[in-house]
C-alpha positions as CSV (number, residue, x, y, z in Angstrom):
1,X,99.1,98.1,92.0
2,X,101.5,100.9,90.2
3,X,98.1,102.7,89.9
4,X,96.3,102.2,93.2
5,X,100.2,103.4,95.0
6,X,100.1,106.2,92.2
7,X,96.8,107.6,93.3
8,X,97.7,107.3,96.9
9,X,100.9,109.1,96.8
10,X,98.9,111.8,94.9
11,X,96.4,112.1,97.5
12,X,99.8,112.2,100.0
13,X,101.0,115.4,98.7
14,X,97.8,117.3,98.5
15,X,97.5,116.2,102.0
16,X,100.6,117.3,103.2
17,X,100.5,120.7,101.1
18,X,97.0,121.6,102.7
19,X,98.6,120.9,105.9
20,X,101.8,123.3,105.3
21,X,99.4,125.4,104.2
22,X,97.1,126.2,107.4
23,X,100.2,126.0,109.3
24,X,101.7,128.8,107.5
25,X,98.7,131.0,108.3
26,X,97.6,129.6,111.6
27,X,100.9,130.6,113.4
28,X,100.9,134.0,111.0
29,X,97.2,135.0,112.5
30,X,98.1,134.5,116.1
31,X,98.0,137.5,117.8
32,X,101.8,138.3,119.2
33,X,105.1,139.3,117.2
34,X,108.0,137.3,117.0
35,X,110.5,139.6,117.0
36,X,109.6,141.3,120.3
37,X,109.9,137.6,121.8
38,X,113.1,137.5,120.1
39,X,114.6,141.0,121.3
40,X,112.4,141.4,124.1
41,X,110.2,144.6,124.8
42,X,112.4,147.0,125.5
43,X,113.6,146.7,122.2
44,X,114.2,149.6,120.0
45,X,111.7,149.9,116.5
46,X,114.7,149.9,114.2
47,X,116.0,146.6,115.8
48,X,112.5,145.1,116.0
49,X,112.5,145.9,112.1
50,X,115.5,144.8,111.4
51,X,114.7,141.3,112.8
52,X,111.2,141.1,110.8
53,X,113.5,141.7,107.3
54,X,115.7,138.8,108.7
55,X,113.0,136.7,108.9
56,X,110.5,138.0,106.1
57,X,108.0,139.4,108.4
58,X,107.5,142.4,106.8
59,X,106.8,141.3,103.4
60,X,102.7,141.0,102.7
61,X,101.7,137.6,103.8
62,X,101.1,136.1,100.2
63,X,105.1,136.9,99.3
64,X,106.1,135.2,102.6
65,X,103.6,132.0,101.6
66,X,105.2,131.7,97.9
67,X,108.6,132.0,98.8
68,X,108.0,129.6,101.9
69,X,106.7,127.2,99.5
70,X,109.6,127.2,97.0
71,X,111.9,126.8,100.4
72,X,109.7,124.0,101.4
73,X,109.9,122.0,98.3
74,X,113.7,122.2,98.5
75,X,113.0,120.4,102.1
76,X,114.0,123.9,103.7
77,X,111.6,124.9,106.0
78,X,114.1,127.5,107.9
79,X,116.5,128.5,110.7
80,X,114.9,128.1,114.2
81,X,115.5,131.8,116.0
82,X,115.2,130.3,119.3
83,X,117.3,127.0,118.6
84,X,119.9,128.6,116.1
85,X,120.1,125.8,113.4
86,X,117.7,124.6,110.4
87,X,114.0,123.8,111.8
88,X,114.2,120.5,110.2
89,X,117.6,119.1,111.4
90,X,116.0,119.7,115.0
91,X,112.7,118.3,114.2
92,X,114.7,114.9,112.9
93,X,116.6,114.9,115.7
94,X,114.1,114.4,117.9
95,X,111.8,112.6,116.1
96,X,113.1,109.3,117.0
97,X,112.3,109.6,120.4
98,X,109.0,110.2,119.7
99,X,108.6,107.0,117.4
100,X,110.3,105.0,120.1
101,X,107.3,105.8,122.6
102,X,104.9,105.5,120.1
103,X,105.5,102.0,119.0
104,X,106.0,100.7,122.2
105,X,102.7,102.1,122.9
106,X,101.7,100.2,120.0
107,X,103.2,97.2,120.9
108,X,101.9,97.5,124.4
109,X,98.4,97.9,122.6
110,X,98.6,94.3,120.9
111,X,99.9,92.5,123.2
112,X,97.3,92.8,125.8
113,X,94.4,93.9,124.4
114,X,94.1,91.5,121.4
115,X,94.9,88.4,123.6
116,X,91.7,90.0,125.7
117,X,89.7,90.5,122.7
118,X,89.9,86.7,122.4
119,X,89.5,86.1,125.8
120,X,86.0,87.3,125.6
121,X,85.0,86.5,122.5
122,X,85.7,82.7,124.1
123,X,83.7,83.3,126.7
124,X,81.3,86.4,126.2
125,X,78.9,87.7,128.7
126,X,81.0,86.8,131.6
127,X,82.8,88.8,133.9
128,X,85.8,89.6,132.1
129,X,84.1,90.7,128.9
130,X,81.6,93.2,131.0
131,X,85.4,94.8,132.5
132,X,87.2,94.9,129.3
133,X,83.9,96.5,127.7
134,X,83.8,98.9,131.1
135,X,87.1,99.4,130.9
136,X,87.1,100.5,126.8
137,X,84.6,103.4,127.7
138,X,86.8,104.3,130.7
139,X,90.0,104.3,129.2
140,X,88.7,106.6,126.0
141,X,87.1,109.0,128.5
142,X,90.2,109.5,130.6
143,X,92.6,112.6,129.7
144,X,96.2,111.4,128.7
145,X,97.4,114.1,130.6
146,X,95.6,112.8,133.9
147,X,96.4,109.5,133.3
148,X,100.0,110.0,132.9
149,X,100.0,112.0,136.1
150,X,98.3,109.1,137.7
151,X,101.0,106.5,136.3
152,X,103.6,108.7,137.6
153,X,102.0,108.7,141.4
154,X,102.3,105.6,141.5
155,X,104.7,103.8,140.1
156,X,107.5,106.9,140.2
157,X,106.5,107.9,143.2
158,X,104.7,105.4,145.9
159,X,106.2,102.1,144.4
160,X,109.6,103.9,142.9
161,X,109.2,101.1,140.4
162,X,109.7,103.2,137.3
163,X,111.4,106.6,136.5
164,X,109.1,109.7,135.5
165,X,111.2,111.2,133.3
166,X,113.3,111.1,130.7
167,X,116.7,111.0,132.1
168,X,116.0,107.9,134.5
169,X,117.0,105.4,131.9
170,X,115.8,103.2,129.4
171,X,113.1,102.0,131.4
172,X,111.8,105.6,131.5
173,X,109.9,105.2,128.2
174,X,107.3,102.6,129.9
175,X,105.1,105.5,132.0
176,X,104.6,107.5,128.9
177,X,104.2,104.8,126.7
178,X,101.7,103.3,128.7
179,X,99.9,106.3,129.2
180,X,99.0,106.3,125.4
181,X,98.3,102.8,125.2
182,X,96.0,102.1,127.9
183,X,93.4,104.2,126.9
184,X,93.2,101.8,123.4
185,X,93.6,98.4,125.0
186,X,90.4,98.1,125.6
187,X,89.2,99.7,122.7
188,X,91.2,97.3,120.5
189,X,90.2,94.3,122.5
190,X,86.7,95.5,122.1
191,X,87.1,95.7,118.1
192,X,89.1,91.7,118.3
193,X,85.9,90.2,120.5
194,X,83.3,91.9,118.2
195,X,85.0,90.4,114.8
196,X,85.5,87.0,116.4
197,X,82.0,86.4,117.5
198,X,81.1,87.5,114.0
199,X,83.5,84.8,112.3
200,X,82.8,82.2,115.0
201,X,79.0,81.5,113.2
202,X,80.6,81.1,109.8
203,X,80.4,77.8,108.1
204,X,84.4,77.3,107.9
205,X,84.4,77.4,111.8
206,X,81.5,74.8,112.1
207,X,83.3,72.7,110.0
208,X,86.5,72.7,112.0
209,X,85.0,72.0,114.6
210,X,83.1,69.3,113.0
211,X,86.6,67.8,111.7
212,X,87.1,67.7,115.3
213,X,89.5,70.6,115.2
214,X,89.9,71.9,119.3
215,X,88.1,75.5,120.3
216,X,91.5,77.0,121.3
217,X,92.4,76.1,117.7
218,X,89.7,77.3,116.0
219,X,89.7,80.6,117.4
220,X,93.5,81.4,117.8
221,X,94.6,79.8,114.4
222,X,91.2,80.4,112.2
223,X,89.6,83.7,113.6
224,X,92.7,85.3,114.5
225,X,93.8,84.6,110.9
226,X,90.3,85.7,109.5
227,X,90.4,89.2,112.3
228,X,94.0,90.0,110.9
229,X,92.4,92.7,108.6
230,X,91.0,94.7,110.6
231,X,93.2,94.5,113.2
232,X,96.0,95.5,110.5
233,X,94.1,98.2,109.5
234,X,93.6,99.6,112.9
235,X,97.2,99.3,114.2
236,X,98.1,101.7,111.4
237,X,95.9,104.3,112.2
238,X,96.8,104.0,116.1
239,X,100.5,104.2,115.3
240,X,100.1,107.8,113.6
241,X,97.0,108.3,116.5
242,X,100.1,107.9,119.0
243,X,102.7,109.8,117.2
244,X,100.2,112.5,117.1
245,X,98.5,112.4,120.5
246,X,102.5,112.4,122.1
247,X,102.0,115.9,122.1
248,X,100.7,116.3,125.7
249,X,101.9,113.2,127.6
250,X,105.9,114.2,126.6
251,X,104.9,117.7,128.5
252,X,103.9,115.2,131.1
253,X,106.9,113.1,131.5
254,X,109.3,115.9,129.8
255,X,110.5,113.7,127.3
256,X,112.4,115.0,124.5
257,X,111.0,114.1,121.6
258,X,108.8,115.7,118.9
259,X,105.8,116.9,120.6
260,X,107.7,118.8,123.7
261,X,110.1,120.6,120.8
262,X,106.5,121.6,119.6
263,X,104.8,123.2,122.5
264,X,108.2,125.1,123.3
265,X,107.6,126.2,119.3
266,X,104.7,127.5,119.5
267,X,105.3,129.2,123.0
268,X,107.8,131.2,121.4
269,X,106.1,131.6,118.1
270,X,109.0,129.8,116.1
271,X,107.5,129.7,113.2
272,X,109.8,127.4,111.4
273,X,109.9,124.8,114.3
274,X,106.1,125.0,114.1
275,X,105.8,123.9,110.9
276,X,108.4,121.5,110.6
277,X,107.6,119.2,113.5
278,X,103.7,119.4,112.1
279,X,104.5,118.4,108.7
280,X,106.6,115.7,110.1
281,X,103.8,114.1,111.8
282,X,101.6,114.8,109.2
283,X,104.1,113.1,106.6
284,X,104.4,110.0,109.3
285,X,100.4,109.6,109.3
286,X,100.5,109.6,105.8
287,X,102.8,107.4,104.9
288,X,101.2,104.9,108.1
289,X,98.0,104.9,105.7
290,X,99.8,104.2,102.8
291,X,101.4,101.1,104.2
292,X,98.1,100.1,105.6
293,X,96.4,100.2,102.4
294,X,99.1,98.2,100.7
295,X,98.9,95.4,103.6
296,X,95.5,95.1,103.8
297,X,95.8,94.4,99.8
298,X,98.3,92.0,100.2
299,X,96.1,90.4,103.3
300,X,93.3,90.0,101.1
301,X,93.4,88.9,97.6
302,X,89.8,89.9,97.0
303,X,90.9,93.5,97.7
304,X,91.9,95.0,94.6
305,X,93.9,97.7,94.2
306,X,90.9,99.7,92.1
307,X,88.9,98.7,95.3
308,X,90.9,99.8,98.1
């Protein structure tokens, strides 16, 4: 085990150094100068100079990358311009806020779509498995950003059930986080039916049943148990899938977490913000993987660390 977590956290930082990486030059190669958005246009060449040696800008772009690095491995990734403080205390700050919609996305996720997946898998072919299958394809072809203005239609606006923004409460982190999860409900209980029809003709489920072991407890004790897996496996990656895609659907609902201090980043070229808040996430989906990996080790004996 000291091995396989060795290996992984190896992989994890060349990961997250190819990721600070095209960061660094992404934001560098877009056309558009910082300073001027700092000073504005009418200001003068000397000041616009001046504010490039602040920030490094007129050094060659391999200086700027080596001494970014050296900053970055002393957890410095600099000042915000925009925000006045360190790009990392402000990406922190709001990255809770971010997590908090993304796992109650997640929870929102499991709860109905993997009692669904069951559902179906009890009785498939029927109605309710042709709607959850019509409804997977649906949900994974609608844009979050539509949905979430949909959500907000309705239950802000025609039921005034729910708040559409941030500052209506605590309740006001149901629209957004439903707008990520519903997309995957069906997708998950899609992924729960499949792997339950495919355990429900193994022999350990014929003999339950032949032990005279009910259907309800053969498939919500046995399968579910066998299913956990996969189901593990996938919950990780849609945690870090939601952390990411948060992005967009905080523009949506203006909530102020990490993906709204991002867009305003990169509208005003702050470089430092930029990078931060990416190498956050990118940290975050790491790190999701690598407890993934451990759990579906620990799930299953017959995965060996060498093997996962």
């Amino acid at each position: 085990m000291g091995r396989f977590l060795l290996r992984r956290a190896g992989q994890a930082v060349l990961v997250a150094w190819g990721a600070v990486t095209l960061v660094f030059v992404v934001v560098r190669i877009v056309p558009g100068d910082p300073a001027t958005l700092i000073l504005g246009p009418d200001a003068s060449a000397d000041q616009l100079a001046s504010v490039r040696a602040d920030f490094g800008l007129d050094k060659p772009l391999w200086q700027q990358y080596l001494t970014h690095m050296g900053e970055v491995l002393h957890g410095d990734f600099g000042d915000s311009w925009r925000l006045g403080g360190g790009a990392m205390s402000a990406t922190l700050d709001r990255f809770p806020a971010t997590l908090a919609l993304a796992a109650l996305a997640l929870v929102i996720t499991l709860a109905a779509g993997f009692p669904l997946g069951m559902l179906c898998a009890r009785r498939p072919g029927r109605i309710l498995d042709a709607l959850v299958s019509a409804g997977s394809l649906v949900g994974q072809a609608l844009p979050s950003f539509w949905l979430g203005i949909v959500l907000i239609l309705l239950f802000a606006r025609q039921l005034h059930w729910l708040p559409s923004t941030a500052g209506g409460g605590p309740e006001a982190v149901i629209l957004p986080s439903a707008t990520l999860a519903l997309p995957f409900v069906g997708w998950l209980a899609r992924l729960v039916r499949n792997g339950a029809l495919e355990e429900i003709g193994k022999d350990y489920v014929r003999t339950a049943r032949a032990k005279g072991t009910g259907e309800g407890a053969v498939l919500y004790v046995h399968v579910a148990r066998n299913i956990a897996l996969p189901v593990v496996t996938v919950l990780g990656l849609l945690m870090g899938n939601f952390i990411a895609n948060a992005v967009i659907v905080e523009v949506v609902f203006s909530w102020p977490g990490l993906g709204s201090l991002m867009v305003d980043a990169i509208t005003n070229r702050d470089y430092a913000v930029v990078e931060a808040a990416i190498v956050t996430i990118t940290v975050c989906y790491i790190a999701l993987n690598l407890v993934v990996d451990v759990l579906c080790v620990a799930l299953d004996p017959r995965l060996t660390p060498q093997n996962a």
